[in-house]
C-alpha positions in Angstrom: 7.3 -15.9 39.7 6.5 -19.4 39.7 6.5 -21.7 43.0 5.7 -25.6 43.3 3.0 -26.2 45.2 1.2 -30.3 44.7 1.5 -32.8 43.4 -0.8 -33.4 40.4 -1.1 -37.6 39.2 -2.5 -38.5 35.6 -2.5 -41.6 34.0 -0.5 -42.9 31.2 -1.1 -46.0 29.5 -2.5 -47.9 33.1 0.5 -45.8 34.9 0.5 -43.6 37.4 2.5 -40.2 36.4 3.5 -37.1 39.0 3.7 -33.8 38.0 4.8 -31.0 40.4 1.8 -27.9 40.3 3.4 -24.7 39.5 1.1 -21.4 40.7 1.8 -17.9 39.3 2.2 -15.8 41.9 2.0 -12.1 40.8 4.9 -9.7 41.3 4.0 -7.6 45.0 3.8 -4.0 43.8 6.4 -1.6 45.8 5.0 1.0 47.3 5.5 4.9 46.0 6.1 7.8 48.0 5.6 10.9 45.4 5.6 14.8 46.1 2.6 17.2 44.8 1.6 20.8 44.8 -1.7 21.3 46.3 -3.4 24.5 48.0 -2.4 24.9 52.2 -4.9 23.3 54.5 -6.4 25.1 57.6 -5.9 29.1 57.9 -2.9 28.8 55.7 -2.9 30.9 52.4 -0.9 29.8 49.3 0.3 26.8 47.6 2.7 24.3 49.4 4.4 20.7 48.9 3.3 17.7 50.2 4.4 13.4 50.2 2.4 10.8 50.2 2.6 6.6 50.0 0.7 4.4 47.7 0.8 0.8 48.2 -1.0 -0.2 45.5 -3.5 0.9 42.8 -6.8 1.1 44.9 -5.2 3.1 47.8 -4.0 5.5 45.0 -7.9 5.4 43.8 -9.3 5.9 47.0 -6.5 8.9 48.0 -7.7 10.5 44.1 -11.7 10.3 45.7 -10.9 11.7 48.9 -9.1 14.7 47.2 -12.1 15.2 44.6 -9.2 15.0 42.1 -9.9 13.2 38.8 -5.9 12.5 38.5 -2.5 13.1 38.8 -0.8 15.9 36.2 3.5 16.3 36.3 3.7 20.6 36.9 5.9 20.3 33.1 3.3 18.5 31.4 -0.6 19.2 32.7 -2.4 17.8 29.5 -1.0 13.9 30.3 -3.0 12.6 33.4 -2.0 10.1 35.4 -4.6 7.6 37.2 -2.9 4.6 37.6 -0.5 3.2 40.3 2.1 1.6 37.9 2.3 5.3 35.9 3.6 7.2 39.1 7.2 7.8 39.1 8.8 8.9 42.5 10.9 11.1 40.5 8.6 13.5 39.4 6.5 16.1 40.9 3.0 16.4 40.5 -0.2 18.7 41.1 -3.5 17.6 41.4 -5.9 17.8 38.8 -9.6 18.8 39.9 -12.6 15.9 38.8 -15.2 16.7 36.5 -17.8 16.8 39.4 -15.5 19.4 41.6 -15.1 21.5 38.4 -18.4 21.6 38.1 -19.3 22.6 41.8 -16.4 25.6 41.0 -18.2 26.8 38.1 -21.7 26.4 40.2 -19.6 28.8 42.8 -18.8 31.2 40.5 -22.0 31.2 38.6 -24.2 31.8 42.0 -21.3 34.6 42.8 -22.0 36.2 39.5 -25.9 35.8 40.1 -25.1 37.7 43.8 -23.5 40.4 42.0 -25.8 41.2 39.3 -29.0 41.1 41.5 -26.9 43.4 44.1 -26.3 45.7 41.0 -30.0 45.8 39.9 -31.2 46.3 43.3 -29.3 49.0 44.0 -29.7 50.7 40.5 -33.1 50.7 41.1 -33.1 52.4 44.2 -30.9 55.0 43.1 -33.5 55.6 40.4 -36.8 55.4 42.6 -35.1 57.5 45.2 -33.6 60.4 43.7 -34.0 63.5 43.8 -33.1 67.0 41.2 -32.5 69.0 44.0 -30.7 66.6 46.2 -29.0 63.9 44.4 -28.0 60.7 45.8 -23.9 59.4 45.7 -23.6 55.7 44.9 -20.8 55.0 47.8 -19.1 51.6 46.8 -16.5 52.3 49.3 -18.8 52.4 52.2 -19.9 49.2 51.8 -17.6 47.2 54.0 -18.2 48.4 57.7 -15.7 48.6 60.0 -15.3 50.1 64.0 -12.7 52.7 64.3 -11.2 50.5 67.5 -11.4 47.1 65.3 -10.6 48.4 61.5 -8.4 44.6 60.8 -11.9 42.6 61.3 -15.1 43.7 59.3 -18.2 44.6 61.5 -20.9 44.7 58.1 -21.2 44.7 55.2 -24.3 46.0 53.0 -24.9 45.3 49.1 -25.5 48.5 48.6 -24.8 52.3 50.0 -26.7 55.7 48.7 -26.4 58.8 50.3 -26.7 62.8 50.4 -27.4 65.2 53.0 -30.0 64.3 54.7 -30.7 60.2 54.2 -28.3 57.4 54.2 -30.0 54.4 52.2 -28.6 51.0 53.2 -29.5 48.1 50.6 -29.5 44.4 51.5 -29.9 42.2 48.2 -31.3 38.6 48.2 -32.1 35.6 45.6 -34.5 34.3 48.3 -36.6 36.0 51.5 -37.4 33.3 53.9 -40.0 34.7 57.0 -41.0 32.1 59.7 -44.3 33.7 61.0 -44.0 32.4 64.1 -40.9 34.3 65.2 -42.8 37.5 64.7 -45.4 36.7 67.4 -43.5 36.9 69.7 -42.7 39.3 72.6 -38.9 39.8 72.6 -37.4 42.7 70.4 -36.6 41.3 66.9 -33.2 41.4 67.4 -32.5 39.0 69.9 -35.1 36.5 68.0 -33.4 33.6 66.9 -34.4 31.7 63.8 -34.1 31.4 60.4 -35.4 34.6 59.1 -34.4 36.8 56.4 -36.8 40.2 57.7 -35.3 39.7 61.0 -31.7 38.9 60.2 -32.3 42.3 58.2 -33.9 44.4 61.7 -31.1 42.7 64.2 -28.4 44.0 61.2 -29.9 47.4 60.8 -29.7 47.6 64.8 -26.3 47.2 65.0 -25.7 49.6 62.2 -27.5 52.3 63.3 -26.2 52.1 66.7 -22.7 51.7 66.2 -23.5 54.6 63.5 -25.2 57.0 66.2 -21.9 56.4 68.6 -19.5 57.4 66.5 -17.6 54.0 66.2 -17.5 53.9 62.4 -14.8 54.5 60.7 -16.0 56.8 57.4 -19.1 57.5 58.8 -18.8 60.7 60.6 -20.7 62.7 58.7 -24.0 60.1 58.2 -24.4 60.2 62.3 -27.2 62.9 62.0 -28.9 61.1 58.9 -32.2 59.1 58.3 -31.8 55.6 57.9 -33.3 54.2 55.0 -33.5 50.4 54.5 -34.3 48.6 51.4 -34.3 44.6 51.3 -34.8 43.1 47.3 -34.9 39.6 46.3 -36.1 37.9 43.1 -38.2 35.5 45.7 -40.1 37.6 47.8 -43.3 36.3 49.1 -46.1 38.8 50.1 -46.4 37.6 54.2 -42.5 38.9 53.7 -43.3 41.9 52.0 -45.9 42.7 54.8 -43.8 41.9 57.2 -40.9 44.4 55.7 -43.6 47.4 56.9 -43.9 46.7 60.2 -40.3 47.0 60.8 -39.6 49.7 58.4 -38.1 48.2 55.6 -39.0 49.0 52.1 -39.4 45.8 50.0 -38.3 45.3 46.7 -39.6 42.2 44.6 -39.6 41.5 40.4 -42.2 43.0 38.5 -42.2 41.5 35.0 -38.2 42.8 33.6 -37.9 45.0 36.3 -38.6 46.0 39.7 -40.9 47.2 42.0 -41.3 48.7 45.7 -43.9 46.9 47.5 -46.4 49.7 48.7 
């Protein structure tokens, strides 16, 4: 669009000449309400439909940065991305297409969830191996691993990383990548459960309390026939520092640490 604006004067052969200033003004952009599929917010599961306006190419930007999406994909076409204002088309429905950096937090996710797994595994395989017994063999009880009450069975109470059991002893396994112990938190004269602080031995004692007495009540669903049974707790970790170690035999938990390919049992 073109708009006079001055007057500009030249001179011509000793005369004085007027020429009206024209200005390009660029076109306004319009501003683009578009629908896109994007997982629920809050405590809502699934994937739902949503609007939003753009007024111009950085408030598209900006809206792209605060949804850690690298760009706009149409739900019939996901290979062309769309990161410019001027490509959206009102039309159309689109779905959000995760940034590099939030794909590579997801696969961070998964690969410490995979790590989690596996050391839970090896933990527990190991003490399955160090603990059993020919004449009284220990079950490998997967299913016992999420602990509910019998009055509360929608909401979990527990969960261990690890269940082994026979007759007589019901071994409990708690799996780490990293034992933190604050030293100061064990000198002092409350019970360890009510001691509050970042501590992985205690978190461990205060968890083991509320097993075992929930256990002794009754109120587990499953548990039944574990009420008469020795506790055994084992706590492993591929960080395990020694003052955490010694800690683990003063309350009675049997520590488990890396030893060259394997593990050990701290003695």
């Amino acid at each position: 669009a073109l708009s006079e604006d001055v007057d500009v004067c030249t001179l011509q052969q000793g005369k004085t000449t007027a020429y009206p200033l024209y200005v390009i003004v660029p076109k306004p952009e319009a501003s683009k309400t578009i629908r896109y599929y994007a997982d629920a917010v809050e405590e809502e599961m699934g994937v739902f439909e949503f609007s939003v306006t753009f007024d111009h190419q950085q408030d598209f930007k900006e809206w792209l940065l605060r949804q850690q999406a690298g760009g706009l994909a149409t739900v019939t076409d996901t290979r062309a991305i769309i990161t410019k204002f001027n490509e959206l088309d009102e039309g159309l429905l689109y779905c959000l297409e995760p940034s590099r950096v939030h794909r590579g937090m997801l696969r961070l996710e998964g690969w410490r969830a995979n790590q989690d797994c596996a050391l839970e595994d090896e933990v527990t395989r190991f003490v399955w191996t160090h603990e059993n017994s020919t004449d009284d063999q220990l079950a490998c009880r997967s299913d016992l691993r999420k602990v509910v009450r019998k009055q509360d069975k929608d909401n979990q109470f527990l969960e261990w990383d690890g269940v082994l059991c026979n007759q007589n002893f019901l071994i409990v396994v708690e799996a780490k990548q990293n034992v933190f112990c604050n030293m100061s938190l064990h000198q002092s004269p409350q019970q360890p459960e009510h001691v509050k602080g970042k501590d992985t031995v205690l978190s461990v004692v205060k968890k083991v309390a509320d097993f075992t007495r929930a256990l002794r009540a009754g109120e587990l669903e499953h548990f039944d026939e574990f009420k008469h049974c020795d506790i055994v707790v084992f706590l492993g970790a591929r960080h395990f520092p020694k003052e955490a170690r010694d800690l683990c035999k003063l309350y009675n938990i049997r520590a488990v640490f890396p030893s060259g390919s394997n593990f050990q049992q701290a003695t």
